[in-house]
C-alpha positions in Angstrom: -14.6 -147.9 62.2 -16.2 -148.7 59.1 -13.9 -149.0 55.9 -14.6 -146.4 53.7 -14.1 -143.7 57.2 -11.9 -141.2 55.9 -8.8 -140.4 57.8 -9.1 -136.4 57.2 -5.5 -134.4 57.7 -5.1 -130.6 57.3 -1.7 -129.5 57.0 0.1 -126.6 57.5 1.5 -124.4 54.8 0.7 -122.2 51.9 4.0 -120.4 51.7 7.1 -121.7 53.3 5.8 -125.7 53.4 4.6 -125.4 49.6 6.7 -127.4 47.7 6.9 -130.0 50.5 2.7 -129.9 50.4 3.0 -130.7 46.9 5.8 -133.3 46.5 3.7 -134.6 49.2 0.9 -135.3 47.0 2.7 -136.7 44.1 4.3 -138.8 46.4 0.5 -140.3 47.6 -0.5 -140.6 44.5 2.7 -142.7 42.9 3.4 -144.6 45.9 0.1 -145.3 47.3 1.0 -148.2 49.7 3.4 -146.1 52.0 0.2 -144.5 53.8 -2.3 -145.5 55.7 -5.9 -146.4 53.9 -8.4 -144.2 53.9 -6.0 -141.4 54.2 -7.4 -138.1 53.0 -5.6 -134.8 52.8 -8.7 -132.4 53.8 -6.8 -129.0 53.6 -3.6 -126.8 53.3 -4.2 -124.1 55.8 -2.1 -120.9 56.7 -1.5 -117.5 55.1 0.1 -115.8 52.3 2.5 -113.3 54.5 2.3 -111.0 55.7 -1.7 -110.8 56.2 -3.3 -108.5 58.6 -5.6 -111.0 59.5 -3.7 -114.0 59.9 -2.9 -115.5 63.6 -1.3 -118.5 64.7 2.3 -117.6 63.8 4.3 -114.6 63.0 5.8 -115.1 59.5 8.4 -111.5 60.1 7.8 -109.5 57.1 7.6 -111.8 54.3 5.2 -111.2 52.1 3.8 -112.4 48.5 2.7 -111.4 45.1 -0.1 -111.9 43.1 1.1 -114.3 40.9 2.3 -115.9 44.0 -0.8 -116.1 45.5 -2.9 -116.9 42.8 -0.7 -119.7 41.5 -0.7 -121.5 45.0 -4.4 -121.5 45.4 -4.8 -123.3 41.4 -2.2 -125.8 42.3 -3.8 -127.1 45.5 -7.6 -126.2 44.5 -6.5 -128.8 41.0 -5.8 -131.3 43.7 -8.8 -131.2 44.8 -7.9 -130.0 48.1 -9.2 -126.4 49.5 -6.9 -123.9 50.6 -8.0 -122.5 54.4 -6.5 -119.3 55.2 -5.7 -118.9 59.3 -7.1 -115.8 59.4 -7.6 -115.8 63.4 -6.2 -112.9 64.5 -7.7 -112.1 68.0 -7.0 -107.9 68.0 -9.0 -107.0 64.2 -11.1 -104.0 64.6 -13.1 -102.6 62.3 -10.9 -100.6 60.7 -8.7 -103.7 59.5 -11.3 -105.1 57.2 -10.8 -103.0 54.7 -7.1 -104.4 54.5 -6.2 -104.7 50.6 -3.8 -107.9 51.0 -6.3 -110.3 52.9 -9.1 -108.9 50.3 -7.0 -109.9 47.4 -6.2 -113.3 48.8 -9.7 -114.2 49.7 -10.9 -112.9 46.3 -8.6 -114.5 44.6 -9.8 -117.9 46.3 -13.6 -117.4 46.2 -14.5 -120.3 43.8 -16.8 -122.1 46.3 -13.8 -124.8 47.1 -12.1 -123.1 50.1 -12.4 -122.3 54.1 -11.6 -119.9 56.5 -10.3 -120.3 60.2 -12.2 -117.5 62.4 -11.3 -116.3 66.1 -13.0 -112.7 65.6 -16.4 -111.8 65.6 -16.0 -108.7 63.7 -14.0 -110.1 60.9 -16.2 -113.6 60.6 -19.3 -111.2 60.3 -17.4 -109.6 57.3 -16.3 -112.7 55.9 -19.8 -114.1 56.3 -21.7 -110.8 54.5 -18.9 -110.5 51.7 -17.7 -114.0 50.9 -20.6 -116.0 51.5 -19.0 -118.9 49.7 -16.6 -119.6 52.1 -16.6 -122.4 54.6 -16.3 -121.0 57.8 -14.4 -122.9 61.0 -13.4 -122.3 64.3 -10.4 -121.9 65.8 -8.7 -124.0 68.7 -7.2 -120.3 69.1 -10.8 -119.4 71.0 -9.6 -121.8 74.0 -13.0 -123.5 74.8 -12.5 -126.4 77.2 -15.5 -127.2 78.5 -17.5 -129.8 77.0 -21.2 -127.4 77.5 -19.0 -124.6 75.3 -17.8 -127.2 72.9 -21.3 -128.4 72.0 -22.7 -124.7 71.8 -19.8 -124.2 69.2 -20.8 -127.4 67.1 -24.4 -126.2 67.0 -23.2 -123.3 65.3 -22.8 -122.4 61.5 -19.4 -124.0 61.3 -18.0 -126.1 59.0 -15.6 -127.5 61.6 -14.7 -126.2 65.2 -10.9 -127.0 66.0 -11.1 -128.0 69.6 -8.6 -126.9 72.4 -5.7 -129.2 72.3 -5.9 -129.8 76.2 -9.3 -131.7 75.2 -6.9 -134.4 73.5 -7.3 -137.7 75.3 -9.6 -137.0 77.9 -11.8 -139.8 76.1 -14.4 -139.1 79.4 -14.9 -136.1 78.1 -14.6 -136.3 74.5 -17.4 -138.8 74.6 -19.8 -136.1 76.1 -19.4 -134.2 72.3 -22.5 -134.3 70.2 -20.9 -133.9 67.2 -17.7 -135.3 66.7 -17.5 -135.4 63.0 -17.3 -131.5 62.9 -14.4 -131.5 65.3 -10.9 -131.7 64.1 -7.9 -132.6 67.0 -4.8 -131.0 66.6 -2.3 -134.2 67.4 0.9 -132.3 68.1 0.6 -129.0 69.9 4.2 -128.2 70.7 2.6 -126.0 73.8 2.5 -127.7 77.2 -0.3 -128.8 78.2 -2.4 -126.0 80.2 0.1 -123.4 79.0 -0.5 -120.5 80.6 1.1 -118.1 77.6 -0.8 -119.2 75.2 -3.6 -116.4 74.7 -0.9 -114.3 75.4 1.0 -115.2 72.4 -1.8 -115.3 70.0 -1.6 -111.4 70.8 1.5 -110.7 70.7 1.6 -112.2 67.4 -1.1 -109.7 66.1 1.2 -106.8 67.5 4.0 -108.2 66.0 2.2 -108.1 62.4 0.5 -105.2 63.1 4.2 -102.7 63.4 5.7 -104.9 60.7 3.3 -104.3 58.1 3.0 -100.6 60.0 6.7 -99.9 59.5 6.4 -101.1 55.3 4.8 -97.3 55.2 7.9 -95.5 57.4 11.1 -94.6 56.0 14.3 -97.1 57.6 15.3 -94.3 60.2 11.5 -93.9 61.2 10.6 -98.0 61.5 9.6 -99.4 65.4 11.2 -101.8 66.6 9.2 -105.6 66.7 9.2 -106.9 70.0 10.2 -110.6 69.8 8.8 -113.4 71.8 10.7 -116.2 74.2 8.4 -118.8 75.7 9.7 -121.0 78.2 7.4 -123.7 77.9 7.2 -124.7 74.3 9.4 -122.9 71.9 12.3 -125.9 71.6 9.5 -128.6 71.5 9.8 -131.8 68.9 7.5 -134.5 67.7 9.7 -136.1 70.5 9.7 -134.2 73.4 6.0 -133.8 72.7 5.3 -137.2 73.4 5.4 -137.2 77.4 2.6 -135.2 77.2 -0.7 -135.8 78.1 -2.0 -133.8 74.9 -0.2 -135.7 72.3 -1.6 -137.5 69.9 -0.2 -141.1 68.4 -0.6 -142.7 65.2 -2.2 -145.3 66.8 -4.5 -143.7 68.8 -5.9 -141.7 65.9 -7.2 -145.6 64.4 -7.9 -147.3 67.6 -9.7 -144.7 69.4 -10.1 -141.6 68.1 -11.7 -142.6 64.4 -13.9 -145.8 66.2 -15.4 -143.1 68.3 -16.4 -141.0 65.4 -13.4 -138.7 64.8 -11.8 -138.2 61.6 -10.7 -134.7 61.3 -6.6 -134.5 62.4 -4.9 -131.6 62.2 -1.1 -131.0 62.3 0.6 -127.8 63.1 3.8 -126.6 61.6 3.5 -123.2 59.3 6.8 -122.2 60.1 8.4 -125.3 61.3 12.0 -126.8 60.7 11.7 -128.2 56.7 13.4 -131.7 58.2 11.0 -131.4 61.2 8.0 -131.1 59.3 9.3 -134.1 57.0 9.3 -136.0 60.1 6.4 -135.4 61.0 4.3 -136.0 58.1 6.3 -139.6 57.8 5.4 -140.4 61.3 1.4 -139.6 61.0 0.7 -140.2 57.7 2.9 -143.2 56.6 3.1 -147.1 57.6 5.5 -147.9 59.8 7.9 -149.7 57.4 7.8 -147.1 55.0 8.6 -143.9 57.1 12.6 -144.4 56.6 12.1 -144.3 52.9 9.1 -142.0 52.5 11.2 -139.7 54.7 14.5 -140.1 52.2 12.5 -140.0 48.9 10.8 -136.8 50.4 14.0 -135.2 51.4 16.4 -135.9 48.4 13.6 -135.1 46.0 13.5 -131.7 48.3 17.0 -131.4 47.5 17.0 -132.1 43.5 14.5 -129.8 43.3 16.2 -127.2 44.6 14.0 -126.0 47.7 16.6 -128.1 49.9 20.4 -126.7 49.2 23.1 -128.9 50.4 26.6 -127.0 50.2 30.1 -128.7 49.7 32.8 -127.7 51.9 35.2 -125.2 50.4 39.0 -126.7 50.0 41.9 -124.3 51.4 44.2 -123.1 49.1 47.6 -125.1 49.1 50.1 -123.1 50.4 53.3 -125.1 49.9 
């Protein structure tokens, strides 16, 4: 691995995660020395709820403004860090493109700085005809496993090509990939590996958005009902219950064998994770060792000064005597 390799991390989060994202940022640049060299922060991906387009995870109505929006994509574009919308939504049609909201957003980002995840054909053929300036990149949300599928994928117009978590540490395999510096890994899937719900909750997540933003135009009495989703196999995963798989991904083996064999895109999920979770995880990945237990304090009661983190006091009962 030579030294000037950059250790490339996309992280989750326009909305929920971005103050964290930001106090992040500060805290690389002030305290230098708590992460690991060569680190790089490559992206902030996700959406600005609730977009029609978006996929991955199901934000439940929430939804921004303008200024909102706008502001968000200055203050991470000024880092010098592109904003890349998760706009992988696997049921679009034609008749979605036309969708105000996403236009807005990727209008409002169109500078030449900023990326896209695809999963559609129909709406990366719209992005590519109307927002030619866009980096385009494709999602682990298209499930390729196969090392021949992989390859076809890199040899496309991509930017990057997010591979299928399941891919992770089957070095025999990842070997075989042509082009390994336009793959990123996503290093902690909270899915099982092989998880046979996954497609299937890529789509119910499209539903999901699709009534929510479908019941904003029906009076209360008249609204349908979301369906929710329970999966048995992932939904109460952790950065620690993760680690008996055979998908996740360690700190160390991101230096020792990932990066030597010519990887150096990392992606970590977590758009609508637990604040203190995602905390956690950035610490573990991104910092040295000895400096997680105070990276992970500073982060947390600067959080909390700040406002975005509110701890309450317990209320005294009234004396009665």
């Amino acid at each position: 691995m030579g030294e000037d390799k950059k250790m490339r991390f996309h992280l989750p989060g326009l909305r929920y995660n971005f103050p964290l994202n930001m106090m992040l940022l500060s805290m690389i640049e002030k305290y230098p020395h708590f992460f690991w060299e060569n680190l790089e922060i490559a992206s902030f991906f996700g959406e600005f709820p609730t977009s029609r387009w978006n996929g991955g995870r199901f934000s439940n109505g929430d939804q921004c403004d303008e200024r909102f929006v706008t502001e968000v994509i200055k203050a991470i574009n000024g880092k010098g860090i592109p904003v890349r919308f998760t706009y992988t939504n696997p049921l679009i049609n034609e008749s979605d493109l036309e969708d105000k909201y996403c236009n807005f957003c990727l209008k409002a980002a169109d500078n030449g700085m900023n990326e896209v995840l695809v999963f559609s054909p129909v709406l990366e053929e719209y992005i590519r005809k109307n927002y030619p300036g866009y980096k385009i990149n494709s999602s682990t949300c298209k499930e390729i496993r196969d090392i021949d599928g992989v390859n076809a994928e890199l040899d496309k117009d991509y930017s990057l090509v997010v591979l299928d978590y399941n891919m992770n540490n089957k070095f025999d395999l990842l070997d075989k990939i042509t082009k390994k510096e336009k793959c990123e890994i996503l290093v902690n899937a909270c899915c099982v590996p092989n998880c046979p719900r996954r497609g299937e909750h890529y789509r119910q997540i499209a539903k999901q958005q699709s009534i929510t933003l479908k019941n904003r135009t029906l009076p209360p009495d008249k609204h349908i009902p979301v369906p929710g989703w329970y999966c048995e196999y992932g939904d109460k995963n952790t950065l620690y219950t993760i680690q008996k798989y055979d998908t996740y991904v360690s700190p160390e083996a991101i230096r020792e064998k990932y990066m030597p064999m010519g990887f150096n895109n990392f992606k970590i999920e977590g758009r609508t994770a637990n604040l203190f979770s995602l905390i956690n995880t950035y610490c573990f990945y991104l910092m040295k060792p000895e400096f997680r237990d105070e990276g992970r304090l500073m982060l947390t009661v600067n959080l909390e000064k700040s406002k975005i983190i509110t701890v309450n006091k317990p209320r005294p009962m009234k004396f009665e005597g």
